[in-house]
N, C-alpha and C positions, 0 to 999 in steps of 0.2 A: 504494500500500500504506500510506502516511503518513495517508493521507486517512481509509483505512477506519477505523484504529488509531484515530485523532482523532475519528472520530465514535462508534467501539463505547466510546470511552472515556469520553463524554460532555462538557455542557458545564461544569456543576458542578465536575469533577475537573482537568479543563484550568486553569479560573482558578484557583483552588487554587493549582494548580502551575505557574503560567507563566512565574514569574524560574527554574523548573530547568530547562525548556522551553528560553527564551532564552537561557540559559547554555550549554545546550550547540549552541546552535545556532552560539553565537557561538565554542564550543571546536570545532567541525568545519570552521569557518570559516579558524579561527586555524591548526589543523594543517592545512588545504588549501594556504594560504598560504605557510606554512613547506615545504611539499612541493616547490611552487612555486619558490620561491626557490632551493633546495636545488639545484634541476636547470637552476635558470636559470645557475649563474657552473663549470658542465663539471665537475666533482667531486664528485659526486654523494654522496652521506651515507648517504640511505635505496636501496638497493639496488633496481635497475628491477626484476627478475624479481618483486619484492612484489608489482606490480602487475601483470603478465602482461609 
């Protein structure tokens, strides 16, 4: 679905915009991570049911 979105949106519009792009790839990354962690040390923070 990334793929489709990326190409109806062209390539003009992409370079354009590619530090907001990598910025948030890098902010999805960074909250994976933190998610990550969170459930790694048994005390969990963000509540499992959020996620199924």
């Amino acid at each position: 679905m990334i793929r489709l979105a990326l190409l109806l949106t062209g390539a003009a519009a992409l370079r354009a915009r590619w530090f907001a792009l990598m910025a948030a790839g890098v902010a999805a990354c960074g909250l994976g991570l933190l998610i990550l962690l969170d459930t790694s040390d048994g005390a969990t923070v963000v509540a499992t049911y959020t996620f199924g």
